[in-house]
N, C-alpha and C positions, 0 to 999 in steps of 0.2 A: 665536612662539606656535604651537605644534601645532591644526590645523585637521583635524577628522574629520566625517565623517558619521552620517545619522540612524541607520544602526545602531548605531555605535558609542555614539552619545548613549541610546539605548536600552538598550542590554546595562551602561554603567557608571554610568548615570546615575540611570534609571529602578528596572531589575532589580537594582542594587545598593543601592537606598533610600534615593537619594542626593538625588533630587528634591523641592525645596519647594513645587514649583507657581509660583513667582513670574512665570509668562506671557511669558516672554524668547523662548520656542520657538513663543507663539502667534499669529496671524495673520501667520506671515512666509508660510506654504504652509498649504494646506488638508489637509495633515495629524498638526498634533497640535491636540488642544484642551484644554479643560480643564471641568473639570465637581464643581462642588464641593470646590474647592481641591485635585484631582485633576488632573493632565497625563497624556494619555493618547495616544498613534499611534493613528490610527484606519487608515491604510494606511501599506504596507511605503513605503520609497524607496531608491532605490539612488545616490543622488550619495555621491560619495567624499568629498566636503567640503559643510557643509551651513551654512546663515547659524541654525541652531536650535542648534548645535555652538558654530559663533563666538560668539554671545552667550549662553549658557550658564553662569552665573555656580560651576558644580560640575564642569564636566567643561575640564582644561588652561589653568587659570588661573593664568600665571606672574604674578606680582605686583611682582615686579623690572621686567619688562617695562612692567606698567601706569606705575609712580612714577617709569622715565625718560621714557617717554613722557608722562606726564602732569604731571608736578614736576620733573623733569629733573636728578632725583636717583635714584640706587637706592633700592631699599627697604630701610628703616630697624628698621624692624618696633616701632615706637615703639608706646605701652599705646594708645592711644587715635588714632593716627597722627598727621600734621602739624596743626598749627592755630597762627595767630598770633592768638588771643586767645578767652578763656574769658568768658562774660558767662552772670550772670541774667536772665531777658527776659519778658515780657508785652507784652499787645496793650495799646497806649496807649487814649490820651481818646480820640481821634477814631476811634478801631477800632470798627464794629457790633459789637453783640456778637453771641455764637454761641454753640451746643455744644461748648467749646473743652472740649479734654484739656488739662491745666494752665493754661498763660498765654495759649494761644493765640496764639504766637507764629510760628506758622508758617503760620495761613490771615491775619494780620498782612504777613507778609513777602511772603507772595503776591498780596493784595489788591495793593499798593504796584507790586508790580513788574508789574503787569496793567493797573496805571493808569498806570503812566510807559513802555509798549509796550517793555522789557525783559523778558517773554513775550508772547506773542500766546493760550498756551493753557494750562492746567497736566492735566499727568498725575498720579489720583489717586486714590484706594481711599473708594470710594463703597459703600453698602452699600443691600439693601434685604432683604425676610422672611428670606429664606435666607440670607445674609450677606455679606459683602463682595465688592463686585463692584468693576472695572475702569473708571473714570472720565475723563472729559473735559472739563476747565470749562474755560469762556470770560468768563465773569462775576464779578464780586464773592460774587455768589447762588451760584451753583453751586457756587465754593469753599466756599463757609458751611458750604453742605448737605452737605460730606462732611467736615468737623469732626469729632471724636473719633478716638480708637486703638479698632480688629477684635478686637487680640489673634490672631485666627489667621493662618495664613499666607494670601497675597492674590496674583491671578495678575495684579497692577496692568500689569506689564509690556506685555498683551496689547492695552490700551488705548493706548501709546506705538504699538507694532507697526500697530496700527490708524489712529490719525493719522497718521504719516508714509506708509501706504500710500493715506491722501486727500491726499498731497500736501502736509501742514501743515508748517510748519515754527517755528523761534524758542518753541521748548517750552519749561515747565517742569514739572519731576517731580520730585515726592515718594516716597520709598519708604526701606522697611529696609535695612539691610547687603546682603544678596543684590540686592536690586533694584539698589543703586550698584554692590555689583561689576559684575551684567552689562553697565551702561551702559556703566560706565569701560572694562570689555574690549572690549565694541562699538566703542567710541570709539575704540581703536587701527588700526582698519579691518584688523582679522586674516585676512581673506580676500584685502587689498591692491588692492583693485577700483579703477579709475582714477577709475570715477565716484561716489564714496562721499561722501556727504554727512554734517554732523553735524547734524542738524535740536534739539538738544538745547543751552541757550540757559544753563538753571541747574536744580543738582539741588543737593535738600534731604532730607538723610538724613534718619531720625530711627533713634534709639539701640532696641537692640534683642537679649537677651538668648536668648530664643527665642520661635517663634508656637503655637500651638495647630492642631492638623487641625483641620480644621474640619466634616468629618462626625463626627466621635467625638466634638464637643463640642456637637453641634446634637444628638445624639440624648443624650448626657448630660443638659443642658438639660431636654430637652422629659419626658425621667421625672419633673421635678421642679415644674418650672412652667409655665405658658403662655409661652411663648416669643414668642408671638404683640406680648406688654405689654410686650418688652425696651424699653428709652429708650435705654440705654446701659451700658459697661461699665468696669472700672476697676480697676487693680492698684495701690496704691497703693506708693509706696517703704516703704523698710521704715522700722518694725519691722513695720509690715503683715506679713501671709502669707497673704492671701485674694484672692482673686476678688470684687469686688462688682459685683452684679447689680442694676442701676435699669429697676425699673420704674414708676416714676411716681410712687405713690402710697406703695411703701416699695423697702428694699433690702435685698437677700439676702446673706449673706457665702458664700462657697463656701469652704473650705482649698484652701492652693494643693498639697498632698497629694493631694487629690481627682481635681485635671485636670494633674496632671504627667505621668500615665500619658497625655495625647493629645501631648505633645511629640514631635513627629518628632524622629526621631536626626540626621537630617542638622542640626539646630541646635545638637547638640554636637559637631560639625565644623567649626563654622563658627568663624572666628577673631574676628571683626572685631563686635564691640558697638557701636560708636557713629559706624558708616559713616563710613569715614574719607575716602572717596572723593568723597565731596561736598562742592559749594561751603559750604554750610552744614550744620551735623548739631547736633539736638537731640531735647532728654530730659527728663524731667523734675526738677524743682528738689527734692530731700530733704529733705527737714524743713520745705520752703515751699508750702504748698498755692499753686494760679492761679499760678504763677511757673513757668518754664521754664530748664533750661540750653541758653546754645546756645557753641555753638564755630564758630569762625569761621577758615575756611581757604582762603581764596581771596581776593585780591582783589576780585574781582567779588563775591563776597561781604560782602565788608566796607563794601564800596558801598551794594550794597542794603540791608545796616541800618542805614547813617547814612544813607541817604535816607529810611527807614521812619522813623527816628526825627525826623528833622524836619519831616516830614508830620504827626506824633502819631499816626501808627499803631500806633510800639515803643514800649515804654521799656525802657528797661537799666542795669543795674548792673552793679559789676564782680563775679567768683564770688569766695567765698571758699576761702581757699585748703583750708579745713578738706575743704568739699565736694567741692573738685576734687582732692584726695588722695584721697577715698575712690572717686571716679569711675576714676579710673587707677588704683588697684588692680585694681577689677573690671575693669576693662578688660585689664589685664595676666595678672590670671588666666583669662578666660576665651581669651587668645589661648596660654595653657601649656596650657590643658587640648585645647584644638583640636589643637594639632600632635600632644599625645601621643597622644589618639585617633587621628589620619591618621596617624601613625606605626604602630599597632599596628596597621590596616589595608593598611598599605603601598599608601596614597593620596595619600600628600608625599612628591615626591624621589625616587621609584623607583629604585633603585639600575641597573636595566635602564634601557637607552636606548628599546630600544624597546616597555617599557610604558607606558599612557598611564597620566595624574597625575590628582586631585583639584585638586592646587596642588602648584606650586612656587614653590619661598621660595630663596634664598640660603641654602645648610646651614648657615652659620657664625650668621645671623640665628636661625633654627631654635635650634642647638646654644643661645647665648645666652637665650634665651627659656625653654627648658627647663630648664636648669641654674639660672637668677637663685633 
Protein backbone atom coordinates (compact mmCIF):
# COMPACT_ATOMS: atom_id res chain seq x y z
CA UNK A 1 0.00 0.00 0.00
CA UNK A 2 1.40 3.45 -1.24
CA UNK A 3 2.18 5.52 2.03
CA UNK A 4 2.51 9.71 1.39
CA UNK A 5 2.37 12.48 3.29
CA UNK A 6 0.49 15.39 4.65
CA UNK A 7 0.98 17.32 1.53
CA UNK A 8 0.02 14.99 -0.66
CA UNK A 9 -3.06 14.10 1.61
CA UNK A 10 -3.93 17.76 1.30
CA UNK A 11 -3.60 18.51 -2.45
CA UNK A 12 -5.67 15.07 -3.28
CA UNK A 13 -7.65 14.58 -0.67
CA UNK A 14 -8.75 17.79 0.80
CA UNK A 15 -8.31 20.39 -2.48
CA UNK A 16 -9.84 17.66 -4.63
CA UNK A 17 -13.15 17.33 -2.45
CA UNK A 18 -12.47 14.22 -1.47
CA UNK A 19 -12.60 14.62 2.30
CA UNK A 20 -15.59 13.49 4.60
CA UNK A 21 -14.40 14.61 7.69
CA UNK A 22 -14.48 11.20 9.26
CA UNK A 23 -11.54 12.17 11.99
CA UNK A 24 -9.00 9.38 10.78
CA UNK A 25 -6.32 12.41 10.37
CA UNK A 26 -7.31 13.83 13.73
CA UNK A 27 -5.48 13.79 17.02
CA UNK A 28 -2.65 11.57 15.51
CA UNK A 29 -0.36 15.39 15.33
CA UNK A 30 -1.50 18.75 16.20
CA UNK A 31 -2.11 19.54 12.80
CA UNK A 32 -5.16 18.75 11.32
CA UNK A 33 -8.46 19.34 13.08
CA UNK A 34 -11.80 19.36 12.33
CA UNK A 35 -14.54 21.89 13.08
CA UNK A 36 -17.98 21.45 12.01
CA UNK A 37 -17.71 18.32 10.08
CA UNK A 38 -14.70 20.27 8.32
CA UNK A 39 -10.91 18.78 8.44
CA UNK A 40 -8.76 21.32 8.12
CA UNK A 41 -4.32 21.58 8.26
CA UNK A 42 -3.84 24.24 10.40
CA UNK A 43 0.11 23.99 9.84
CA UNK A 44 2.20 22.87 6.82
CA UNK A 45 4.35 19.42 7.60
CA UNK A 46 6.81 18.15 5.71
CA UNK A 47 7.22 14.21 6.54
CA UNK A 48 7.21 12.22 3.49
CA UNK A 49 5.04 9.58 4.90
CA UNK A 50 2.44 10.59 7.21
CA UNK A 51 0.22 8.18 9.86
CA UNK A 52 -2.97 10.97 8.60
CA UNK A 53 -2.04 9.53 4.87
CA UNK A 54 -1.94 5.78 6.20
CA UNK A 55 -5.33 5.90 7.71
CA UNK A 56 -7.02 7.91 5.49
CA UNK A 57 -9.91 6.02 4.24
CA UNK A 58 -9.81 8.29 0.51
CA UNK A 59 -6.50 8.70 -0.37
CA UNK A 60 -4.35 4.82 -1.67
CA UNK A 61 -6.89 2.48 -0.50
CA UNK A 62 -6.09 -0.85 -2.20
CA UNK A 63 -8.81 -3.13 -1.16
CA UNK A 64 -7.20 -6.30 -2.36
CA UNK A 65 -4.67 -5.50 -0.05
CA UNK A 66 -7.13 -4.97 2.89
CA UNK A 67 -9.41 -8.57 2.15
CA UNK A 68 -5.86 -10.57 2.10
CA UNK A 69 -4.77 -9.11 4.83
CA UNK A 70 -7.90 -9.24 6.62
CA UNK A 71 -9.99 -12.53 5.05
CA UNK A 72 -7.11 -13.92 3.39
CA UNK A 73 -8.91 -13.92 0.32
CA UNK A 74 -8.61 -11.29 -2.37
CA UNK A 75 -11.22 -9.05 -2.92
CA UNK A 76 -14.27 -10.30 -4.45
CA UNK A 77 -16.05 -7.11 -4.97
CA UNK A 78 -19.22 -8.86 -3.72
CA UNK A 79 -22.74 -6.29 -3.53
CA UNK A 80 -22.73 -6.08 0.00
CA UNK A 81 -19.16 -7.93 0.60
CA UNK A 82 -18.62 -11.08 2.77
CA UNK A 83 -21.15 -12.08 5.55
CA UNK A 84 -22.02 -15.58 6.84
CA UNK A 85 -25.46 -14.82 7.85
CA UNK A 86 -28.14 -12.15 7.28
CA UNK A 87 -30.62 -11.66 10.45
CA UNK A 88 -33.55 -9.20 11.51
CA UNK A 89 -32.60 -8.01 14.99
CA UNK A 90 -33.80 -5.87 17.84
CA UNK A 91 -32.84 -5.12 21.29
CA UNK A 92 -34.36 -8.07 23.51
CA UNK A 93 -36.40 -8.08 27.06
CA UNK A 94 -33.77 -7.57 29.06
CA UNK A 95 -32.29 -4.36 26.82
CA UNK A 96 -33.03 -0.69 28.82
CA UNK A 97 -34.51 0.95 26.57
CA UNK A 98 -33.24 3.96 24.59
CA UNK A 99 -33.38 6.55 21.83
CA UNK A 100 -32.79 3.64 19.56
CA UNK A 101 -32.77 4.18 15.64
CA UNK A 102 -34.73 1.15 14.73
CA UNK A 103 -34.22 -1.96 16.93
CA UNK A 104 -31.55 -0.82 18.69
CA UNK A 105 -29.62 -3.43 18.01
CA UNK A 106 -26.42 -2.03 18.13
CA UNK A 107 -26.26 -0.17 21.53
CA UNK A 108 -27.80 -3.97 22.42
CA UNK A 109 -24.58 -5.50 21.02
CA UNK A 110 -22.47 -3.15 22.66
CA UNK A 111 -24.04 -3.21 26.11
CA UNK A 112 -23.31 -7.01 26.06
CA UNK A 113 -19.92 -7.00 24.91
CA UNK A 114 -18.96 -4.03 27.70
CA UNK A 115 -20.43 -6.38 30.15
CA UNK A 116 -18.71 -9.60 29.34
CA UNK A 117 -15.03 -7.22 29.12
CA UNK A 118 -15.01 -8.15 25.23
CA UNK A 119 -14.47 -4.02 25.00
CA UNK A 120 -13.19 -2.14 27.65
CA UNK A 121 -14.60 1.14 25.77
CA UNK A 122 -16.67 1.86 22.50
CA UNK A 123 -15.92 4.55 19.93
CA UNK A 124 -18.98 6.47 19.06
CA UNK A 125 -20.75 9.51 17.49
CA UNK A 126 -22.31 11.49 20.24
CA UNK A 127 -23.89 14.58 19.53
CA UNK A 128 -24.70 17.76 21.30
CA UNK A 129 -26.34 21.57 20.06
CA UNK A 130 -24.17 21.77 17.27
CA UNK A 131 -24.12 18.30 16.29
CA UNK A 132 -22.44 15.21 16.27
CA UNK A 133 -19.51 14.96 17.92
CA UNK A 134 -16.81 12.25 18.67
CA UNK A 135 -17.45 9.95 21.56
CA UNK A 136 -16.08 7.63 24.20
CA UNK A 137 -18.27 5.23 26.38
CA UNK A 138 -17.36 3.14 29.06
CA UNK A 139 -20.65 2.58 30.42
CA UNK A 140 -23.99 0.99 29.70
CA UNK A 141 -25.22 5.05 29.99
CA UNK A 142 -22.97 6.43 27.98
CA UNK A 143 -23.62 4.12 25.06
CA UNK A 144 -27.57 4.84 25.53
CA UNK A 145 -26.73 8.61 25.36
CA UNK A 146 -25.34 8.47 21.95
CA UNK A 147 -28.31 6.24 20.54
CA UNK A 148 -29.81 7.35 17.25
CA UNK A 149 -28.34 8.10 13.41
CA UNK A 150 -26.64 12.22 12.80
CA UNK A 151 -27.30 11.72 9.30
CA UNK A 152 -24.34 13.97 8.53
CA UNK A 153 -21.10 13.13 8.24
CA UNK A 154 -19.00 12.65 11.76
CA UNK A 155 -15.26 13.01 12.57
CA UNK A 156 -15.93 9.80 15.07
CA UNK A 157 -12.59 8.62 14.14
CA UNK A 158 -10.83 11.64 16.11
CA UNK A 159 -12.17 9.97 19.35
CA UNK A 160 -10.52 6.36 18.43
CA UNK A 161 -7.16 8.73 17.56
CA UNK A 162 -7.69 10.14 21.13
CA UNK A 163 -8.02 6.83 23.20
CA UNK A 164 -5.35 5.14 21.98
CA UNK A 165 -3.11 8.28 22.39
CA UNK A 166 -4.29 7.75 26.47
CA UNK A 167 -3.06 4.49 26.09
CA UNK A 168 -6.57 2.59 25.84
CA UNK A 169 -6.85 -0.23 24.46
CA UNK A 170 -9.44 -3.61 23.62
CA UNK A 171 -11.82 -0.84 21.85
CA UNK A 172 -14.93 -0.97 20.30
CA UNK A 173 -16.17 1.31 17.41
CA UNK A 174 -18.95 1.99 15.62
CA UNK A 175 -19.06 3.93 12.35
CA UNK A 176 -20.05 4.22 8.68
CA UNK A 177 -18.47 2.72 5.59
CA UNK A 178 -15.44 5.24 5.61
CA UNK A 179 -14.88 4.97 9.22
CA UNK A 180 -14.30 0.93 8.62
CA UNK A 181 -12.33 1.39 5.72
CA UNK A 182 -9.91 3.57 7.56
CA UNK A 183 -9.67 1.16 10.44
CA UNK A 184 -9.32 -1.94 8.31
CA UNK A 185 -6.35 0.04 6.37
CA UNK A 186 -4.83 1.21 9.61
CA UNK A 187 -5.11 -2.24 10.77
CA UNK A 188 -2.64 -3.50 7.97
CA UNK A 189 0.00 -1.44 9.65
CA UNK A 190 0.94 0.47 6.22
CA UNK A 191 3.68 2.28 7.56
CA UNK A 192 5.04 -1.42 8.86
CA UNK A 193 6.31 0.10 12.23
CA UNK A 194 7.75 -2.81 14.53
CA UNK A 195 5.95 -1.59 17.27
CA UNK A 196 2.23 -1.14 15.87
CA UNK A 197 -0.39 -2.20 17.90
CA UNK A 198 -4.16 -3.08 17.09
CA UNK A 199 -5.82 -1.47 20.10
CA UNK A 200 -9.29 -2.10 18.05
CA UNK A 201 -11.11 -5.39 19.71
CA UNK A 202 -14.66 -5.21 17.32
CA UNK A 203 -16.15 -2.78 14.81
CA UNK A 204 -19.77 -2.35 13.98
CA UNK A 205 -20.54 -0.82 10.69
CA UNK A 206 -23.60 0.60 10.17
CA UNK A 207 -24.97 0.70 6.38
CA UNK A 208 -24.82 4.01 4.83
CA UNK A 209 -25.74 5.47 1.43
CA UNK A 210 -24.44 9.05 2.02
CA UNK A 211 -24.17 11.86 5.09
CA UNK A 212 -25.17 15.14 4.96
CA UNK A 213 -22.49 18.46 5.56
CA UNK A 214 -23.28 19.28 8.39
CA UNK A 215 -22.88 23.14 8.31
CA UNK A 216 -25.29 23.38 5.13
CA UNK A 217 -27.64 21.62 7.05
CA UNK A 218 -27.48 23.36 10.45
CA UNK A 219 -27.91 26.58 8.78
CA UNK A 220 -30.80 25.01 6.35
CA UNK A 221 -32.45 23.91 9.52
CA UNK A 222 -32.17 26.87 11.60
CA UNK A 223 -34.21 29.24 8.55
CA UNK A 224 -36.92 26.98 9.23
CA UNK A 225 -37.15 25.98 12.85
CA UNK A 226 -35.57 26.30 16.26
CA UNK A 227 -33.05 23.90 15.96
CA UNK A 228 -32.42 24.47 19.45
CA UNK A 229 -36.12 21.60 20.24
CA UNK A 230 -34.31 18.87 17.72
CA UNK A 231 -35.09 15.38 19.74
CA UNK A 232 -34.06 13.56 16.86
CA UNK A 233 -33.97 12.69 13.25
CA UNK A 234 -35.07 10.07 10.80
CA UNK A 235 -34.94 8.83 7.22
CA UNK A 236 -37.26 6.43 6.97
CA UNK A 237 -36.70 3.41 4.24
CA UNK A 238 -38.60 3.79 1.46
CA UNK A 239 -41.23 4.44 0.00
CA UNK A 240 -40.47 7.38 2.44
CA UNK A 241 -38.47 10.37 0.68
CA UNK A 242 -38.21 12.69 3.60
CA UNK A 243 -36.20 13.77 6.28
CA UNK A 244 -38.10 13.81 9.49
CA UNK A 245 -37.50 16.27 12.10
CA UNK A 246 -38.62 15.34 15.98
CA UNK A 247 -39.14 17.76 17.89
CA UNK A 248 -40.89 16.62 20.82
CA UNK A 249 -44.08 17.79 20.63
CA UNK A 250 -44.55 17.32 16.57
CA UNK A 251 -42.60 16.35 13.53
CA UNK A 252 -41.68 18.00 10.42
CA UNK A 253 -41.12 16.18 7.03
CA UNK A 254 -38.49 17.76 5.03
CA UNK A 255 -38.25 16.23 1.05
CA UNK A 256 -35.28 14.49 0.56
CA UNK A 257 -35.07 16.87 -2.70
CA UNK A 258 -34.62 19.57 -0.34
CA UNK A 259 -31.16 18.52 1.58
CA UNK A 260 -29.67 16.33 -1.42
CA UNK A 261 -28.12 19.59 -2.41
CA UNK A 262 -25.77 19.20 1.13
CA UNK A 263 -24.61 15.67 -0.03
CA UNK A 264 -20.88 15.77 -0.29
CA UNK A 265 -19.74 14.19 -3.60
CA UNK A 266 -17.15 12.38 -2.09
CA UNK A 267 -20.28 9.88 -1.05
CA UNK A 268 -20.89 9.12 -4.59
CA UNK A 269 -17.52 7.81 -4.64
CA UNK A 270 -17.81 5.85 -2.16
CA UNK A 271 -18.29 2.09 -3.02
CA UNK A 272 -19.16 0.31 -0.02
CA UNK A 273 -23.04 0.83 1.48
CA UNK A 274 -23.18 -1.51 4.22
CA UNK A 275 -19.52 -1.46 5.60
CA UNK A 276 -18.30 -4.47 4.71
CA UNK A 277 -15.35 -4.30 6.62
CA UNK A 278 -16.74 -4.91 9.90
CA UNK A 279 -17.18 -7.58 12.29
CA UNK A 280 -20.85 -6.74 12.31
CA UNK A 281 -22.82 -4.20 9.83
CA UNK A 282 -26.20 -2.96 10.25
CA UNK A 283 -29.29 -1.14 8.74
CA UNK A 284 -32.31 -0.75 9.02
CA UNK A 285 -35.18 -3.42 8.70
CA UNK A 286 -37.81 -2.19 5.24
CA UNK A 287 -40.99 -2.39 5.75
CA UNK A 288 -40.42 -3.34 9.63
CA UNK A 289 -40.58 -0.33 11.90
CA UNK A 290 -38.05 -0.96 15.65
CA UNK A 291 -36.41 -4.00 13.83
CA UNK A 292 -32.98 -3.79 12.32
CA UNK A 293 -30.93 -5.82 9.56
CA UNK A 294 -27.69 -6.95 10.77
CA UNK A 295 -25.22 -9.07 8.66
CA UNK A 296 -22.98 -11.07 10.32
CA UNK A 297 -19.33 -11.47 9.19
CA UNK A 298 -16.84 -12.44 11.51
CA UNK A 299 -16.64 -14.89 13.90
CA UNK A 300 -16.26 -12.88 16.63
CA UNK A 301 -18.96 -11.49 15.49
CA UNK A 302 -21.23 -14.19 15.37
CA UNK A 303 -20.25 -14.72 18.93
CA UNK A 304 -21.23 -11.69 20.14
CA UNK A 305 -24.84 -12.15 19.00
CA UNK A 306 -25.37 -15.42 20.23
CA UNK A 307 -23.93 -14.32 23.48
CA UNK A 308 -26.29 -11.09 23.23
CA UNK A 309 -29.06 -13.19 22.52
CA UNK A 310 -28.82 -15.38 25.37
CA UNK A 311 -28.32 -12.71 27.89
CA UNK A 312 -32.03 -11.25 26.40
CA UNK A 313 -30.30 -8.40 25.21
CA UNK A 314 -31.05 -9.42 21.07
CA UNK A 315 -33.58 -11.05 19.51
CA UNK A 316 -33.33 -12.23 15.97
CA UNK A 317 -34.87 -13.60 13.20
CA UNK A 318 -33.85 -14.96 10.24
CA UNK A 319 -34.04 -11.99 6.94
CA UNK A 320 -36.25 -12.63 4.47
CA UNK A 321 -35.08 -13.30 1.49
CA UNK A 322 -37.41 -10.84 -0.36
CA UNK A 323 -35.61 -7.94 1.85
CA UNK A 324 -32.10 -9.25 1.44
CA UNK A 325 -32.55 -9.13 -2.52
CA UNK A 326 -33.54 -5.63 -2.43
CA UNK A 327 -30.50 -4.87 0.00
CA UNK A 328 -28.00 -6.30 -2.47
CA UNK A 329 -29.30 -4.70 -5.20
CA UNK A 330 -28.58 -1.33 -3.71
CA UNK A 331 -25.73 -2.30 -2.59
CA UNK A 332 -24.57 -3.48 -6.09
CA UNK A 333 -25.66 -0.39 -7.61
CA UNK A 334 -24.25 1.81 -5.55
CA UNK A 335 -20.71 -0.04 -5.79
CA UNK A 336 -21.43 0.50 -10.21
CA UNK A 337 -21.96 3.84 -9.76
CA UNK A 338 -18.73 4.62 -7.43
CA UNK A 339 -16.17 2.92 -9.81
CA UNK A 340 -17.91 4.72 -12.74
CA UNK A 341 -17.54 8.01 -11.08
CA UNK A 342 -13.68 7.25 -10.02
CA UNK A 343 -13.31 6.13 -13.27
CA UNK A 344 -14.36 9.46 -14.95
CA UNK A 345 -12.07 11.06 -12.60
CA UNK A 346 -9.16 8.89 -13.05
CA UNK A 347 -9.27 8.11 -9.05
CA UNK A 348 -9.38 4.00 -9.75
CA UNK A 349 -6.44 2.33 -11.10
CA UNK A 350 -4.50 5.00 -12.63
CA UNK A 351 -3.18 3.69 -15.56
CA UNK A 352 0.20 5.72 -14.54
CA UNK A 353 2.30 4.00 -11.84
CA UNK A 354 3.23 6.85 -10.55
CA UNK A 355 -0.04 8.57 -10.02
CA UNK A 356 -1.40 8.28 -6.73
CA UNK A 357 -5.22 6.53 -6.47
CA UNK A 358 -8.54 7.08 -4.73
CA UNK A 359 -8.70 3.14 -4.62
CA UNK A 360 -7.53 0.45 -6.13
CA UNK A 361 -9.70 -2.58 -7.00
CA UNK A 362 -8.50 -5.59 -9.20
CA UNK A 363 -9.44 -4.12 -12.86
CA UNK A 364 -10.96 -7.49 -13.79
CA UNK A 365 -13.36 -6.92 -10.26
CA UNK A 366 -13.85 -3.22 -11.53
CA UNK A 367 -14.60 -4.38 -15.28
CA UNK A 368 -17.32 -7.12 -13.75
CA UNK A 369 -18.99 -4.63 -11.72
CA UNK A 370 -19.40 -2.37 -14.34
CA UNK A 371 -20.43 -4.33 -17.05
CA UNK A 372 -23.08 -6.77 -14.73
Amino acid sequence: MNVFGPAELVEDVQKDGLCIGCGACVNLCPYFLNHRGKTVQIFPCSLTQGRCYAACPKAEVDLDEISRHHLQRPYEGRPMGPYAEALAAKAGANMTAGAFQGGGAVSALLVHALKQGLIDAAVLTGKNEKGPVPSIASSPEEILACASSKFTAAPTLAALNRAVAEKRTNLGVVGTPCHMTAIAKWRTNPLAREDFEDTVSLTIGLFCNWGLDQKSLSAFLDERLDISRIKGMDIPPPPANALVVDLGDESIEIPLDEIRPFIPETCGLCPDMTAEWADLSVGMFEGRPGWNTLLVRSQKGKDLVAGAVAAGLLTTEPMPETNLGHLENAAKNKKRRAFMKMNERGLLNPSDDNTRAMLRVPQEVVDAIVED
